[in-house]
C-alpha positions as CSV (number, residue, x, y, z in Angstrom):
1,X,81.0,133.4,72.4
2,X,78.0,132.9,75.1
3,X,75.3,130.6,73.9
4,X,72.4,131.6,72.5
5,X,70.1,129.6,74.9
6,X,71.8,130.8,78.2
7,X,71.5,134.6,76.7
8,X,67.7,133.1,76.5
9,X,68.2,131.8,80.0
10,X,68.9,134.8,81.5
11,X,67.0,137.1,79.9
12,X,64.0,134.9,81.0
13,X,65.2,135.6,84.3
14,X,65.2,139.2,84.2
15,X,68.7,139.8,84.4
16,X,70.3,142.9,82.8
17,X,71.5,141.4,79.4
18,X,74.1,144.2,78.3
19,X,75.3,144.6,82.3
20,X,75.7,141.1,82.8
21,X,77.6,140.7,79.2
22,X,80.1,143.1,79.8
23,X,80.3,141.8,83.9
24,X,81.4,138.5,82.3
25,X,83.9,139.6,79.8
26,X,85.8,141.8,83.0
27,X,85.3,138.6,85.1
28,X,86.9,135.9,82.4
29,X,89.5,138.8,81.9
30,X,90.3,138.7,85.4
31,X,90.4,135.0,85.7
32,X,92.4,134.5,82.6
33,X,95.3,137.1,84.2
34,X,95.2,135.4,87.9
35,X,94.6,132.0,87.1
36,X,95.5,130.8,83.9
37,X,98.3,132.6,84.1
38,X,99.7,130.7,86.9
39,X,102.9,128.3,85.8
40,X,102.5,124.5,86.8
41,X,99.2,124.3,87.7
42,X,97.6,120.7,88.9
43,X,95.9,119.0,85.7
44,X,93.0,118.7,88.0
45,X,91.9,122.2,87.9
46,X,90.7,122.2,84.5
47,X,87.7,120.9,86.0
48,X,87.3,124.1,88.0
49,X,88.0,125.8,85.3
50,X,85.5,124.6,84.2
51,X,83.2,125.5,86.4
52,X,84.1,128.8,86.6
53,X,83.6,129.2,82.8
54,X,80.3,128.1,83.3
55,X,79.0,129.6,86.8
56,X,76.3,131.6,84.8
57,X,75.8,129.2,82.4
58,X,75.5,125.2,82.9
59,X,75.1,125.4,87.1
60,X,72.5,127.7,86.3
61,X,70.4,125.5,83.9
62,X,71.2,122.2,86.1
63,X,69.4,124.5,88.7
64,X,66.3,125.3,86.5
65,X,66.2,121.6,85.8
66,X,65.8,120.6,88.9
67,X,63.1,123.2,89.8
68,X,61.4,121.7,86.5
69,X,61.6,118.2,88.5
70,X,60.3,119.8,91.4
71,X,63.0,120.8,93.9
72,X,63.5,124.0,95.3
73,X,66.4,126.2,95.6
74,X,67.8,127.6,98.8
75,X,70.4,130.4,98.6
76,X,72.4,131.5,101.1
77,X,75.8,133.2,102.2
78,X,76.8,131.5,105.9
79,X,78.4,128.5,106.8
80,X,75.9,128.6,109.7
81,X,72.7,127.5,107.2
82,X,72.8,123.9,107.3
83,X,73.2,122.3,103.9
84,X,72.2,119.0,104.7
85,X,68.2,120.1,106.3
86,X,68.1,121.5,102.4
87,X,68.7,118.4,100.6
88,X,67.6,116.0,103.2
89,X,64.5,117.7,101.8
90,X,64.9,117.3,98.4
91,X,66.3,120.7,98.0
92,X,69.5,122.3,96.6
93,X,71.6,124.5,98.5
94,X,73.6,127.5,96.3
95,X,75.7,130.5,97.5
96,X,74.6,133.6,95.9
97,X,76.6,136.6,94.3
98,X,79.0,139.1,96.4
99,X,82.6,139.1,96.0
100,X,82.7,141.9,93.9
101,X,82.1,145.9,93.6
102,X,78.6,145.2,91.9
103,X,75.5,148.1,91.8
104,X,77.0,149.5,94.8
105,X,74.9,153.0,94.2
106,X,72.2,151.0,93.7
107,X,72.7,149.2,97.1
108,X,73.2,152.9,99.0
109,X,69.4,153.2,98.4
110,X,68.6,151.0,101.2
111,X,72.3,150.9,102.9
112,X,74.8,153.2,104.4
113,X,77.6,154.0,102.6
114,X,79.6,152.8,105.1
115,X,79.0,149.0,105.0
116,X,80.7,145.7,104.4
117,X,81.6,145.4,101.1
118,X,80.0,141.8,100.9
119,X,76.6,142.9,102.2
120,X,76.9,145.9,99.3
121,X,77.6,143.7,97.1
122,X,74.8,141.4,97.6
123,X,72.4,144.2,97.2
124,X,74.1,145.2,94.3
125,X,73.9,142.1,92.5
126,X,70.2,141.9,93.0
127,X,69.6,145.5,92.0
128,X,71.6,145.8,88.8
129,X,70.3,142.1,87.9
130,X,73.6,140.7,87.5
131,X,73.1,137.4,89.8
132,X,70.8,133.9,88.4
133,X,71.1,132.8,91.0
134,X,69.2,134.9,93.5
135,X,66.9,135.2,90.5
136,X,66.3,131.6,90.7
137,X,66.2,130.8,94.1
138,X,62.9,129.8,95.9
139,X,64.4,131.4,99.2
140,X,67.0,133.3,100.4
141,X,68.5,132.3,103.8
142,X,70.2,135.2,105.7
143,X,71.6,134.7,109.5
144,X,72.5,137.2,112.1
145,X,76.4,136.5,112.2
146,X,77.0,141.1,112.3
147,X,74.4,143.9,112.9
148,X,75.1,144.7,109.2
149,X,74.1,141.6,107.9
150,X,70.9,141.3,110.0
151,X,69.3,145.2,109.4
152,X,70.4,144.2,105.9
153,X,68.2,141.6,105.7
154,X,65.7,143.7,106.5
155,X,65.5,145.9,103.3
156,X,66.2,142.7,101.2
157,X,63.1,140.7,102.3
158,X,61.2,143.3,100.1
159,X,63.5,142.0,97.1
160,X,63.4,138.7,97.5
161,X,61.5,135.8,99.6
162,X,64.0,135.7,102.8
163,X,64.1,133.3,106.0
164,X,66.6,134.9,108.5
165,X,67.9,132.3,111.5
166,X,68.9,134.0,114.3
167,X,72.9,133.2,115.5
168,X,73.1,133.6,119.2
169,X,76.2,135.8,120.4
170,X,77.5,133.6,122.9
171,X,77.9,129.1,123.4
172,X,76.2,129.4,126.8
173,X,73.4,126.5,127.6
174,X,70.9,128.7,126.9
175,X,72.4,129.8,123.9
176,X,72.6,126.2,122.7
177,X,68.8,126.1,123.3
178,X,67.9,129.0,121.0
179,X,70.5,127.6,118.1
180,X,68.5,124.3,118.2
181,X,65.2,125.7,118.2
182,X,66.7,128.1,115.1
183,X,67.4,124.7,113.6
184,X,63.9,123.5,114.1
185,X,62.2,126.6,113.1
186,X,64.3,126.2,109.7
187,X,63.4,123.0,109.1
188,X,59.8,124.0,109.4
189,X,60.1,126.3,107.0
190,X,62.3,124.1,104.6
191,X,59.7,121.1,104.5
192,X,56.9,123.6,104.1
193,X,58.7,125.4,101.0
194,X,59.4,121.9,99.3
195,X,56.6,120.0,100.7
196,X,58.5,117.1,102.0
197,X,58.7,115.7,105.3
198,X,62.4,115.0,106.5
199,X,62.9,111.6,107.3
200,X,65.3,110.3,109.1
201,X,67.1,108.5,106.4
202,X,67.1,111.4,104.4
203,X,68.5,112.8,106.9
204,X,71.0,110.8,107.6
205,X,71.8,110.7,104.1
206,X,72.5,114.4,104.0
207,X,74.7,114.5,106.5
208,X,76.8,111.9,104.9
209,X,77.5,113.8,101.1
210,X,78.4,116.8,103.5
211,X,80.2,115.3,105.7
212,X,82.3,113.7,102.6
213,X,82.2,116.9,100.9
214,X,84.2,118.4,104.0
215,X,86.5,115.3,104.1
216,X,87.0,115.8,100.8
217,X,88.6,119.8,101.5
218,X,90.2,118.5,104.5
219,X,92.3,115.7,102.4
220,X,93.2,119.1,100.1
221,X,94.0,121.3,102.8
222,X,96.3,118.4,105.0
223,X,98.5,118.0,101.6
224,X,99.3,121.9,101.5
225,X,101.4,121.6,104.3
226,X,104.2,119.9,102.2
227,X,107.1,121.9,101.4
228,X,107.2,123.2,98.3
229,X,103.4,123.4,98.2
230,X,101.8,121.3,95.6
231,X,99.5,123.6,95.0
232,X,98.7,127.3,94.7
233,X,96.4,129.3,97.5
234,X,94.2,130.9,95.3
235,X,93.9,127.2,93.1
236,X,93.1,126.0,96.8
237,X,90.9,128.7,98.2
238,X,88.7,128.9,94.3
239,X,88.4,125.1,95.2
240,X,86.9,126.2,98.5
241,X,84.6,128.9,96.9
242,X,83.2,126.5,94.2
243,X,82.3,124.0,96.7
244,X,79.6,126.3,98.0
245,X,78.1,126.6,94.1
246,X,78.9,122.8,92.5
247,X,77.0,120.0,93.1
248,X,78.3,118.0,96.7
249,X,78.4,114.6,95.5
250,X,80.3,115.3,91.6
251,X,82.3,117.9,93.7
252,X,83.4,115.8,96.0
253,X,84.5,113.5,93.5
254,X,86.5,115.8,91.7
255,X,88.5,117.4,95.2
256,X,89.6,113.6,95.8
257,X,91.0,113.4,91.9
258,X,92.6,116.5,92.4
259,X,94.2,114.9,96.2
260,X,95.3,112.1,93.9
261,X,97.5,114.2,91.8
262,X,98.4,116.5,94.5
263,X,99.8,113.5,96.3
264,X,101.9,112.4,93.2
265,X,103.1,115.5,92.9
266,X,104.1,115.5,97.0
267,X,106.1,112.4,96.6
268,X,108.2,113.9,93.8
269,X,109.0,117.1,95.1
270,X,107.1,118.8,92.9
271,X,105.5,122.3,94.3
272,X,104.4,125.5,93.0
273,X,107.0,127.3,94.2
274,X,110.6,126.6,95.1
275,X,111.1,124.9,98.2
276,X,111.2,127.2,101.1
277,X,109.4,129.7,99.9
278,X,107.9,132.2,102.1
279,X,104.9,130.6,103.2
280,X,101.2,132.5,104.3
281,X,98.4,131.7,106.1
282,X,95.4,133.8,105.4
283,X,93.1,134.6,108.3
284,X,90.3,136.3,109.2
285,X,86.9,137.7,106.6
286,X,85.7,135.4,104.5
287,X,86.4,135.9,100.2
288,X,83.4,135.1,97.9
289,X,84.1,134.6,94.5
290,X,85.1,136.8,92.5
291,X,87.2,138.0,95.7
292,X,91.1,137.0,95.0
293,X,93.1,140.2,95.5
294,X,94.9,139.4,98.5
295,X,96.4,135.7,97.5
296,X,96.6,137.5,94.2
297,X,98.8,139.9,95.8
298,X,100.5,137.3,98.0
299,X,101.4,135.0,95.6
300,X,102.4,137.2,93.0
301,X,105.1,138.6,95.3
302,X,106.8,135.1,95.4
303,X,105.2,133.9,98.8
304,X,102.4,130.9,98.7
305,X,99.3,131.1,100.9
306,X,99.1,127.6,102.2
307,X,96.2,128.0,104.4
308,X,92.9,129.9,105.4
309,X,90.8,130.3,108.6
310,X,87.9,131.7,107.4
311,X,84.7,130.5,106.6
312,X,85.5,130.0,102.6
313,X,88.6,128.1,104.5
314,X,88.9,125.6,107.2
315,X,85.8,126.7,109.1
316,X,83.5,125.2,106.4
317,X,85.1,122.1,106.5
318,X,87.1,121.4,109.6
319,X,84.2,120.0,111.8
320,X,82.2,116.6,111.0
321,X,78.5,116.3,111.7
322,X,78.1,113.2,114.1
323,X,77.0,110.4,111.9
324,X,76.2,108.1,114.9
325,X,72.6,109.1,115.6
326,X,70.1,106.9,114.2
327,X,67.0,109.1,114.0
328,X,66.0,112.7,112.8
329,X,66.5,114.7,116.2
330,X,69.0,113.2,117.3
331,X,71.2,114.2,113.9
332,X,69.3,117.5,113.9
333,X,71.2,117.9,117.5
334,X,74.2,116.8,116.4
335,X,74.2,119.4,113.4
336,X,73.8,122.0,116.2
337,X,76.4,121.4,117.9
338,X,78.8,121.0,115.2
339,X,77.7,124.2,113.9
340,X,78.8,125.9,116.9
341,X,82.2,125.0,116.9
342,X,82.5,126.9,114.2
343,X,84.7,130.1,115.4
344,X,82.8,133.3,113.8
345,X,84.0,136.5,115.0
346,X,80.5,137.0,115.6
347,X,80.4,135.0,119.0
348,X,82.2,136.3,122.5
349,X,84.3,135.3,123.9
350,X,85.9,133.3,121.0
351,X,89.7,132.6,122.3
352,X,89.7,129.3,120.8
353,X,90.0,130.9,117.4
354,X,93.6,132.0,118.3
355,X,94.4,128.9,119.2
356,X,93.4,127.5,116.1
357,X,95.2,130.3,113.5
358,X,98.2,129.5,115.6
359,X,97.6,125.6,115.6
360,X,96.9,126.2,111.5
361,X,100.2,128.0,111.8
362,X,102.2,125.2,112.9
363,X,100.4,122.5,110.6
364,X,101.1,124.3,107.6
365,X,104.6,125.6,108.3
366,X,103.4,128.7,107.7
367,X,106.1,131.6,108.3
368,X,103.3,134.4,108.8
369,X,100.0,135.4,109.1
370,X,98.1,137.8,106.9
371,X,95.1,138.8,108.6
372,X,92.5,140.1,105.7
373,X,89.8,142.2,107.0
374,X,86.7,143.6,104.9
375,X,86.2,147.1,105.5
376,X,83.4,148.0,107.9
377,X,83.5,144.5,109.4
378,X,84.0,145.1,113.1
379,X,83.6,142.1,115.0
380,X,86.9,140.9,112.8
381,X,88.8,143.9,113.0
382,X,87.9,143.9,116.7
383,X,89.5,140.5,117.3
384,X,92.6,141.4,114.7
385,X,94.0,143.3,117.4
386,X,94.2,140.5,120.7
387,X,94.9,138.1,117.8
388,X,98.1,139.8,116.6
389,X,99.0,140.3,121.0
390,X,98.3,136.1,121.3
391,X,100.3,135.3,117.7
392,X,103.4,137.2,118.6
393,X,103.6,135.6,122.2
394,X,104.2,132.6,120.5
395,X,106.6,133.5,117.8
396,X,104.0,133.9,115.1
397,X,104.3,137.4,112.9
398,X,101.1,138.7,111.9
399,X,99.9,141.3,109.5
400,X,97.0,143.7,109.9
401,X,95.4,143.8,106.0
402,X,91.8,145.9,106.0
403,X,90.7,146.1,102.5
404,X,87.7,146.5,100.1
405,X,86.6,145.3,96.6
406,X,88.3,148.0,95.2
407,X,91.5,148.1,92.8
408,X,94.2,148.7,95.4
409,X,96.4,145.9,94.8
410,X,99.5,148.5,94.6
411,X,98.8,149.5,98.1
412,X,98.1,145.9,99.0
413,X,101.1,144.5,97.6
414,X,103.5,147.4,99.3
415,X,102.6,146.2,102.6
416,X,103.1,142.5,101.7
417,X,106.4,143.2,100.1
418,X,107.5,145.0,103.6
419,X,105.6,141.5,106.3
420,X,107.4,139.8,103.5
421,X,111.3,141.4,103.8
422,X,110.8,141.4,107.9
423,X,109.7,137.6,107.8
424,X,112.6,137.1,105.4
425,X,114.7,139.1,108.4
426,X,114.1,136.7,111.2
């Protein structure tokens, strides 16, 4: 039974009451049959659980409190929108709605047909007033990552207050340039939508709850390489969605009590699965929540996923900001360059992200790759191809998956079946 004051709470935000009911009962449906329904879970997850219960509910009035206290709330999608200029501000920093087939007709008003399925989505949220969040959010942060993304941007800054920071294509010097002066030209607007000047404690403060948020998903993802896997991929990759949604420092907290447990469970053996079982690692688009066919799929065939390179993955936390800088520019530099290690699919060249799927490979003892690509998402269907070429010149099989937010699991799950018996072959 929903509470009475969050039906309040949303209706007070405009959302579509009798749309948004019946999105909630097919959403706790769906988690009930793909995660509760998983034997020998980690204790730890009732926490996220938790969360999850209450992603339209609680999260959503801790965020109206805080606007009652005066801070503002950013929303954005990219890994490439720096979390810590937000609440070095006073700010909070939320991911918004789009891992689902949402007001898609709705969204073909002001897109083509043929688009990614995440940039649909997000449009479709909006328009059928299914998302608090973007209802609540003071701005919304887009970045140029794909063409799509960026003309999409376009129609929504008639929906919704938007600041849009421009990715360069390429890691050149000059490219560098325009990604710090991106940086600048965000803080500007940041300290001008909250009214506070960014010192360089604050600052430095930032950077230090994310950094430990990331060390936090870096402790998690380290202790999946055991054999059997103490843990689940799509326990592991809601873990990595909800860290773009909870708050940093109490999230943080609770990765590191889940590590604790996962570590017990290490030393006795103890896994999800049988030891040497087939064992995944999923690269490529990222998978916003409530986005969990393909581990669904995976697992559920009697492999585990025990990794992913994607930005709801290893590139959000892989990389540390440089804590060493003592004062604002030189941290604001230093967040610069750390963002561009990250290896989008939107940058060329970008060889090094081969090296890292296969590096991941090896870590993780991973006997495959499954290479998920969102339909109409070019740039990473583009670099599927050489990757699969660079993968199986070192030994590593890899699997072509191209996919939507629609109910194909049975077609999903046939081709994971056959990467499955060939791996199983070898």
């Amino acid at each position: 039974m929903v509470p009475t004051d969050d039906r309040q709470m949303w209706q007070e935000l405009g959302l579509d009451l009798e749309a948004h009911d019946g999105l909630l009962s097919v959403l706790g449906q769906a988690y009930e049959d793909v995660y509760l329904r998983q034997p020998n879970r980690p204790r730890a997850m009732e926490y996220f659980d938790f969360v999850v219960s209450q992603i339209h509910g609680l999260r959503v009035r801790e965020l109206l409190q805080a606007k009652e206290r005066g801070r503002k709330v950013v929303a954005a999608f990219c890994v490439f929108v720096p979390e810590e200029v937000v609440l070095a501000a006073g700010g909070v920093l939320i991911g918004l709605c789009g891992g689902a087939e949402v007001g898609f007709d709705l969204a073909e008003q002001y897109l083509p047909q043929a688009t990614c399925p995440l940039i649909k989505s997000f449009f479709g949220f909006k328009l059928a007033r299914l998302c608090p969040y973007i209802e609540l959010a003071d701005l919304v942060v887009g970045e140029t990552t794909c063409d799509g993304k960026k003309k999409a941007y376009e129609s929504f800054h008639t929906l919704a207050p938007v600041h849009v920071m421009e990715l360069p294509q390429m890691k050149n010097p000059a490219d560098r340039v325009l990604w710090r002066a991106e940086l600048a030209r965000f803080v500007d607007r940041i300290e001008a939508l909250t009214g506070n000047r960014i010192t360089d404690d604050a600052l430095r403060e930032a950077v230090g709850v994310v950094n430990a948020k990331r060390r936090a998903l870096a402790r998690l993802a380290a202790l999946r390489s055991a054999d059997p896997a103490p843990i689940s991929g799509l326990d592991a990759l809601l873990v990595n969605q909800i860290s773009f949604y909870d708050d940093p420092e109490r999230f943080t907290a609770k990765v590191h009590e889940l590590c604790d447990e996962l570590e017990e469970r290490v030393a006795r053996g103890q896994g999800v699965t049988a030891r040497g079982a087939p064992r995944i690692l999923v690269s490529g688009s990222p998978m916003a929540i409530p986005n969990w066919k393909v581990p669904h799929v995976i697992e559920s065939c009697g492999a585990v996923v025990v990794g992913e390179e994607s930005c709801v993955g290893s590139r959000n936390f892989r990389d540390l900001v440089d804590e060493g800088p003592a004062d604002r520019e030189a941290l604001l530099d230093a967040i610069a360059e750390r963002q561009l290690r990250i290896e989008c699919a939107c940058f060329t060249p970008n060889a090094e992200r081969a090296d890292t799927v296969a590096r991941m490979a090896r870590e993780l003892g991973a006997h495959g790759v499954v290479h998920y690509n969102l339909s109409f998402c070019t740039p990473y269907a583009a670099e599927a191809l050489r990757l699969d070429r660079q993968l199986r010149g070192q030994g590593i099989r890899m699997m072509r998956l191209e996919t939507d937010y629609s109910q194909d699991q049975a077609q999903v799950r046939t081709r994971v079946e056959a990467f499955l018996e060939m791996l199983a072959m070898e």
